[in-house]
C-alpha positions in Angstrom: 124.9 104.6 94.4 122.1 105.2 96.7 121.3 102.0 99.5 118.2 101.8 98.3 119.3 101.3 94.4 122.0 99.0 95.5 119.4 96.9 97.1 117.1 96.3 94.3 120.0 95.4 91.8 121.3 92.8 94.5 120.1 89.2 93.9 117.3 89.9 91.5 115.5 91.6 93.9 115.4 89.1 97.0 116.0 90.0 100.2 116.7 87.4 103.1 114.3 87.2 105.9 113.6 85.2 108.9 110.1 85.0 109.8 108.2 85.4 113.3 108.3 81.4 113.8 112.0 81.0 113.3 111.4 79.4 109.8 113.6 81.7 107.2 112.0 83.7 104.6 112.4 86.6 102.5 110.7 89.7 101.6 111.3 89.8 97.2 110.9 93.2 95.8 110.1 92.2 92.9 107.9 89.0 90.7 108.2 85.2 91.6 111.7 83.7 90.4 111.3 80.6 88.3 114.5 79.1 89.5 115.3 80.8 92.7 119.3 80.7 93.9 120.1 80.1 97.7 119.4 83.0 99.4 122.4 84.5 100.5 123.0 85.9 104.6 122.5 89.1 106.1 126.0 90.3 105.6 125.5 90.3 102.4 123.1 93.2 101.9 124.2 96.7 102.9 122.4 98.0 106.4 120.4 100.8 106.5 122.0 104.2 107.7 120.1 105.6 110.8 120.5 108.8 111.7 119.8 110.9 114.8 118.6 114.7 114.7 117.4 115.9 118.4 115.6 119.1 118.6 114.1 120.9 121.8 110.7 119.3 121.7 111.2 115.8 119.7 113.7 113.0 118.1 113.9 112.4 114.9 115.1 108.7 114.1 115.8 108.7 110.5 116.1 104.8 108.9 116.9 104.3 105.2 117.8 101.4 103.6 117.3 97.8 104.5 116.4 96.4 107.6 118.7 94.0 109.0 119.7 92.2 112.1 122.8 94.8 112.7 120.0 97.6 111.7 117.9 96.2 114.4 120.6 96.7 117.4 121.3 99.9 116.3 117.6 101.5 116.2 117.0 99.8 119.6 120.3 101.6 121.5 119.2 104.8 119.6 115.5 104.8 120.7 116.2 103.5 124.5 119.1 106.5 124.5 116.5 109.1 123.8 115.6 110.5 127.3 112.2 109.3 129.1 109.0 111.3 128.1 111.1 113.1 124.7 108.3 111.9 121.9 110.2 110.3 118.7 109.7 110.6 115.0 110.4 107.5 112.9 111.4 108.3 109.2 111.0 105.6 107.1 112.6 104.9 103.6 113.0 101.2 103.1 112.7 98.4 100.7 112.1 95.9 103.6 114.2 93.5 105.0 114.9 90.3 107.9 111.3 89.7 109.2 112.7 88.7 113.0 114.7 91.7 112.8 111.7 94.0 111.8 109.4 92.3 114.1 111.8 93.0 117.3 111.9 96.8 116.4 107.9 96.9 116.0 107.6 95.6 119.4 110.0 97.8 120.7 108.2 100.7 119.4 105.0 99.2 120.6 106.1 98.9 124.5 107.6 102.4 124.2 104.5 103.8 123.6 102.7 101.2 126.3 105.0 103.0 128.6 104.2 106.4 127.6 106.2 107.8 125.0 104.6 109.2 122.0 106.5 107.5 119.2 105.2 108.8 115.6 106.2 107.7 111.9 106.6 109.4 108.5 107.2 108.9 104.9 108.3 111.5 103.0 107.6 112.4 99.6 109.1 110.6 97.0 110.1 108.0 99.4 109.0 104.7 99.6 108.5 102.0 102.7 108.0 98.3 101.6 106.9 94.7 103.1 108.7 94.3 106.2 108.8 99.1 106.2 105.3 98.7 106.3 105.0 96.9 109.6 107.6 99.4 111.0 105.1 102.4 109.8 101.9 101.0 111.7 104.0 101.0 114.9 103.8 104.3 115.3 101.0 107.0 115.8 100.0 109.5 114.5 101.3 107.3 111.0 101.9 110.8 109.0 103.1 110.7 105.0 103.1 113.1 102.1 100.5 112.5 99.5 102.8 110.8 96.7 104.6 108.8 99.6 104.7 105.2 98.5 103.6 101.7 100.4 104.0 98.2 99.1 102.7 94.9 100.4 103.4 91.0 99.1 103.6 88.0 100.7 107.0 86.8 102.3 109.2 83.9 100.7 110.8 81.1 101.9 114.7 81.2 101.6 115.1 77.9 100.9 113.1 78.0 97.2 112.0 80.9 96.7 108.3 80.3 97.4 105.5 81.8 99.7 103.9 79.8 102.0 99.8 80.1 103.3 101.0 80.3 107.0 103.4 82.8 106.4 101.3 85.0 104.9 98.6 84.4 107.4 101.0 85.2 110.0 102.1 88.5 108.4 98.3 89.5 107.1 97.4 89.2 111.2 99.9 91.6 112.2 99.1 94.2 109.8 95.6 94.1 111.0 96.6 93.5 114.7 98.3 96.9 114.2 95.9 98.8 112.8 95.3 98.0 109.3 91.5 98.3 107.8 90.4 94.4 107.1 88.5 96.0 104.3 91.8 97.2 103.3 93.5 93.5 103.8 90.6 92.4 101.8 90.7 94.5 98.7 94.9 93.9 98.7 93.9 89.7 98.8 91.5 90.1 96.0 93.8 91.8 93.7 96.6 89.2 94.7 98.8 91.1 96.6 99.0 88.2 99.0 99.4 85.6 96.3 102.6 85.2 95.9 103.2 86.8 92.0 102.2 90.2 93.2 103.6 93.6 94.5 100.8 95.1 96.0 101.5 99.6 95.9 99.4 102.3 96.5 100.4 106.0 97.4 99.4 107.4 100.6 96.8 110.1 98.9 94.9 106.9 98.1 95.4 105.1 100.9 93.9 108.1 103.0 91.2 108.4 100.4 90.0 104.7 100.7 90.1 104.4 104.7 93.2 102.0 105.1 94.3 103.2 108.1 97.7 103.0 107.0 98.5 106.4 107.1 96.0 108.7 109.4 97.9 112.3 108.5 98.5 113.7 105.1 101.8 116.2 105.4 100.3 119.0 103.4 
């Protein structure tokens, strides 16, 4: 069975994260749980595989599956092996995954761009990048995808019950937009209670485009 199936049959949906602030929460792929279990560790989910294809003018850096703390060391030896000035190309597929780990490999993206190297990011069609994949795609430039491409956005949980919290969410809403995300976008997403809590927020990239998001800036055609 494929990661990404795997993942969405594991623990109703709910995936372990641990946020920016060091306080653990986790990305759910699916609606609120009533009674939430205790979430279960990192080693319990299956990594992402990342593969590696070099070609004569560019890197491709192919990540599918969840993101997780192992993921995470992985995608940062493969990115600092690629040699200085070689642009990259970041393929996501991704239901999400460990918010620290996610946020480390954004701002290693970011400072490898600061220092030069053109570090792009694509979703393919038919292929979908979610919560935490989402933050991963805006770290890269040009953000390319095909028109039925799908995003998701939702607010994180807390691993402990289950729950979102306000500051959370705030601190996750901030770094989309700090990253390049329309606040009209953010806007429209909050009033249709994406960020509540109870809500999977999708949208293709055809739409996306279409509506000025500036979550993907190049239709593959």
């Amino acid at each position: 069975m494929p990661v990404r199936a795997t993942a969405r049959m594991m623990v109703l949906g709910l995936l372990l994260a641990v946020g920016s602030s060091g306080a653990a929460t986790a990305d759910s792929l699916s609606v609120n749980r009533p009674n939430p279990a205790p979430a279960p560790a990192a080693s319990d989910f299956p990594d992402a595989t990342l593969v590696r294809v070099d070609q004569m003018d560019s890197t491709t850096l192919r990540l599918d599956g969840i993101i997780t703390p192992a993921v995470e060391q992985r995608f940062s030896d493969a990115l600092r092996s690629v040699p200085a000035g070689q642009p990259v190309v970041v393929e996501l597929s991704s239901p999400g995954g460990f918010t620290t780990a996610g946020y480390r490999m954004i701002d290693l993206m970011l400072a490898e761009r600061q220092a030069g190297r053109a570090v792009a990011t694509r979703v393919a069609g038919g292929q979908s990048c979610e919560s935490m994949c989402v933050g991963l795609y805006l770290a890269g430039y040009p953000r390319y995808a095909a028109p039925t491409a799908e995003f998701m956005v939702h607010a994180p949980r807390l691993a402990e019950n289950g729950r979102m919290t306000l500051r959370s969410t705030d601190q996750m809403v901030k770094r989309l937009v700090a990253l390049g995300a329309a606040p009209a976008w953010i806007e429209r997403v909050r009033a249709a209670g994406g960020f509540s809590g109870s809500l999977d927020y999708r949208d293709n990239a055809d739409h996306l485009a279409a509506v000025g998001a500036n979550i993907v800036t190049h239709l593959i055609r």
